[in-house]
C-alpha positions as CSV (number, residue, x, y, z in Angstrom):
1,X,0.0,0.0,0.0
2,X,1.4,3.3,-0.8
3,X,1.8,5.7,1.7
4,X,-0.7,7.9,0.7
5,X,-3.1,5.6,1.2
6,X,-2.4,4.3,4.4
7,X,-2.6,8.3,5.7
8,X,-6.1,8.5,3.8
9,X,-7.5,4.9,5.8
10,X,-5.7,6.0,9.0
11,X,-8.1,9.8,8.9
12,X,-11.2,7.4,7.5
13,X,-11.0,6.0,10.7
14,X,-10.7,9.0,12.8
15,X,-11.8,11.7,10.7
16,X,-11.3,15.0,11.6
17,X,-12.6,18.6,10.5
18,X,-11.0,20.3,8.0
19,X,-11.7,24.3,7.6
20,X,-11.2,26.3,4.6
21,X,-11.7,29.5,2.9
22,X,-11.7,30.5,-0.4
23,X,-14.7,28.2,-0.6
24,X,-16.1,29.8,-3.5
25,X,-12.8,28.7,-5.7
26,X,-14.3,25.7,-8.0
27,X,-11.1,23.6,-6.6
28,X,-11.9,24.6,-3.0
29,X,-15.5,23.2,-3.7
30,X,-14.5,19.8,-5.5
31,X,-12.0,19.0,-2.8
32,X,-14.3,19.5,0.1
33,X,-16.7,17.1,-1.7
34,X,-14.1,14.6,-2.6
35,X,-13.1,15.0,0.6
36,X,-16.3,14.7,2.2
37,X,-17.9,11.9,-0.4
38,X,-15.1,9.5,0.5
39,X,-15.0,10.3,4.5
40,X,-11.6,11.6,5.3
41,X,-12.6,14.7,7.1
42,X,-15.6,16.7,8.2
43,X,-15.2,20.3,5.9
44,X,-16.7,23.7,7.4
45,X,-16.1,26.1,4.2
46,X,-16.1,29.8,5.6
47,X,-17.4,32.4,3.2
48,X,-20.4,34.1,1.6
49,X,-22.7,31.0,2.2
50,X,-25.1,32.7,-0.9
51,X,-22.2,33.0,-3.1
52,X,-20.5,29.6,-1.9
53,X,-24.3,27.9,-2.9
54,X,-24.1,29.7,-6.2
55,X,-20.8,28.6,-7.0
56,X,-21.0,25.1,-6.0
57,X,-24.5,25.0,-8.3
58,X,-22.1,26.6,-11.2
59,X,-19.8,23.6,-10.9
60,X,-22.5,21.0,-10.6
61,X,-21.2,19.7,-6.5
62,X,-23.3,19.0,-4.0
63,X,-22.4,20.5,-0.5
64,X,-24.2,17.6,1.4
65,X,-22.4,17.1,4.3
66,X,-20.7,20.4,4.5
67,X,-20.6,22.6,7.0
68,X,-20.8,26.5,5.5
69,X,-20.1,29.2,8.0
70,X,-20.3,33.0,6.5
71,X,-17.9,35.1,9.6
72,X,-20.6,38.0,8.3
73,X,-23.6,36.1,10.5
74,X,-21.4,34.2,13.2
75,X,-21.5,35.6,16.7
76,X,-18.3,35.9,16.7
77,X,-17.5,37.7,13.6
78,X,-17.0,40.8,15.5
79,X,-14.4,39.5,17.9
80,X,-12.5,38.0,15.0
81,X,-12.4,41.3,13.4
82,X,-11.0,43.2,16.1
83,X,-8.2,40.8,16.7
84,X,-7.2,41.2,12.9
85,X,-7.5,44.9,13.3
86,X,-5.4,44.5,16.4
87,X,-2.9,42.7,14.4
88,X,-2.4,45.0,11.2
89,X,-3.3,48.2,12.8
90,X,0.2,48.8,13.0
91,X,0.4,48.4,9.2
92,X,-2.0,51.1,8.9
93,X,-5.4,49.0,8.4
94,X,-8.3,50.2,9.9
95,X,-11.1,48.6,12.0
96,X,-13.5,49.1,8.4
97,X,-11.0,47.3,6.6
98,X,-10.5,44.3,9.3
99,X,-14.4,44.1,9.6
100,X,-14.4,44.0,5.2
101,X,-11.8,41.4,5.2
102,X,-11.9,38.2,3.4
103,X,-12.2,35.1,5.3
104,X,-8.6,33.9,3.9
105,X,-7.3,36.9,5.7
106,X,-8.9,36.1,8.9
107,X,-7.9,32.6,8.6
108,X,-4.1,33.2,8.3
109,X,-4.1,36.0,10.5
110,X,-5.9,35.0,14.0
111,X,-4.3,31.2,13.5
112,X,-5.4,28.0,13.9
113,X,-6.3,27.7,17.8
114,X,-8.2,30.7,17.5
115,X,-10.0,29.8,14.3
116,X,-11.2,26.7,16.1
117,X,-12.4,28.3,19.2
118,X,-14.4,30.4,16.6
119,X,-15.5,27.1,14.9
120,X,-16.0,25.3,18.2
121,X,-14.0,22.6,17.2
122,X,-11.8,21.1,20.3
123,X,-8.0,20.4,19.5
124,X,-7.8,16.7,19.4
């Protein structure tokens, strides 16, 4: 068995969640559902869930079984803002621009343990 593979059984059996942005990127969308179809990993795709829907529908995938989160109607949007603002301030970006960001942005910028707090997914 190649290695490949034997990673791909090994997080069948203990899948875990998987979050990305950029979901309305057509390669974004057929990974999630490959990924999803064939139970690797539980996907949340963060984005515009309207434009996510409309671009999944252009490419013909179905988001059964995916998780969409749009940071614009989550709780805790605001907080996520404010800690990117907080971050790049420095670099001259304002608390507009921070609230305006894409969710790639907020993604890289807050990192992962934060992200997941946000997602309520536990560290495992």
């Amino acid at each position: 068995m190649k290695p490949i593979n034997r990673i791909i059984e090994r997080a069948r059996v203990h899948p875990m969640r998987i979050v990305l942005s950029e979901a309305e990127d057509p390669r974004i969308l057929q990974a999630a559902q490959r990924v999803t179809f064939e139970r690797i990993a539980r996907v949340i795709l963060v984005g515009d869930t309207p434009r996510i829907i409309q671009a999944a529908a252009s490419e013909d995938i179905d988001l059964a079984g995916i998780e969409l989160v749009d940071p614009s109607n989550s709780p805790l949007g605001p907080s996520l803002y404010r800690s990117l603002f907080e971050l790049r301030s420095a670099k001259g970006m304002t608390l507009d621009e921070a609230g305006s960001a894409q969710p790639a942005l907020l993604c890289q910028s807050d990192g992962a343990a934060r992200l997941c707090r946000w997602f309520g997914i536990r560290s495992s």
